[in-house]
C-alpha positions in Angstrom: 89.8 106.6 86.2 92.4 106.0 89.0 92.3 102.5 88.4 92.6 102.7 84.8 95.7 104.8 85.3 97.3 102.4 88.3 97.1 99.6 85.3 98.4 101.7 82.3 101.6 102.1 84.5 103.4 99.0 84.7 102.9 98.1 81.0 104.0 101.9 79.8 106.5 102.1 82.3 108.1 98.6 80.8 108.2 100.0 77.0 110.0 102.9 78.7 112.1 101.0 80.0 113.0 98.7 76.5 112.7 101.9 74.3 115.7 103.6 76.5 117.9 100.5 76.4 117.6 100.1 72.6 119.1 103.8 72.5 121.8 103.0 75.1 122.5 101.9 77.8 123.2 105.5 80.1 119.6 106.3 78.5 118.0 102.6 79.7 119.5 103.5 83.3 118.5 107.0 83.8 114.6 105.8 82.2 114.8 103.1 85.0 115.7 105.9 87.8 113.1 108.3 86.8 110.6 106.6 85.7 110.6 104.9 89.0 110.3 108.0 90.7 107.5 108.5 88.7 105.6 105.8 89.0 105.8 106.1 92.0 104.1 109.4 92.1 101.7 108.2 90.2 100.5 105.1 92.7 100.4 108.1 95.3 97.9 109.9 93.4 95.7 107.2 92.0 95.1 105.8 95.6 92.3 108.1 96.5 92.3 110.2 100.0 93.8 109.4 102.7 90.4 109.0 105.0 88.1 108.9 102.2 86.3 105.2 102.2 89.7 103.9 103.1 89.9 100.8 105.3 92.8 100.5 108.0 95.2 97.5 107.5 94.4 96.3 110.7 91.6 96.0 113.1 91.3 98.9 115.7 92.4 97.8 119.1 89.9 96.2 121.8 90.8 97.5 125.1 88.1 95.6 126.5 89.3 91.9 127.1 89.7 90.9 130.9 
């Protein structure tokens, strides 16, 4: 489900975008700025836990070498 709703974003969020400039121009600007904000939320959700099956970016540390 997450990932359906992490692709359904972009393409919603661009109509959004389109539908508020054909109604003006304040409207276009104020879709852009909130809807961003949105979105954003909405990539924070769909991501899953924070320690649940994640992977770090990088490789933990070796304090071993000599």
């Amino acid at each position: 489900m997450n990932r359906n709703v992490r692709n359904a974003t972009p393409p919603i969020y661009a109509l959004l975008i389109l539908g508020g400039f054909l109604i003006s121009t304040t409207v276009g600007i104020a879709v852009i700025i909130v809807g961003g904000v949105l979105t954003s939320v909405v990539y924070t959700m769909a991501r899953g836990g924070g320690s649940e099956g994640a992977t770090p970016r990088r490789a933990p540390r070796q304090r071993n070498r000599r």
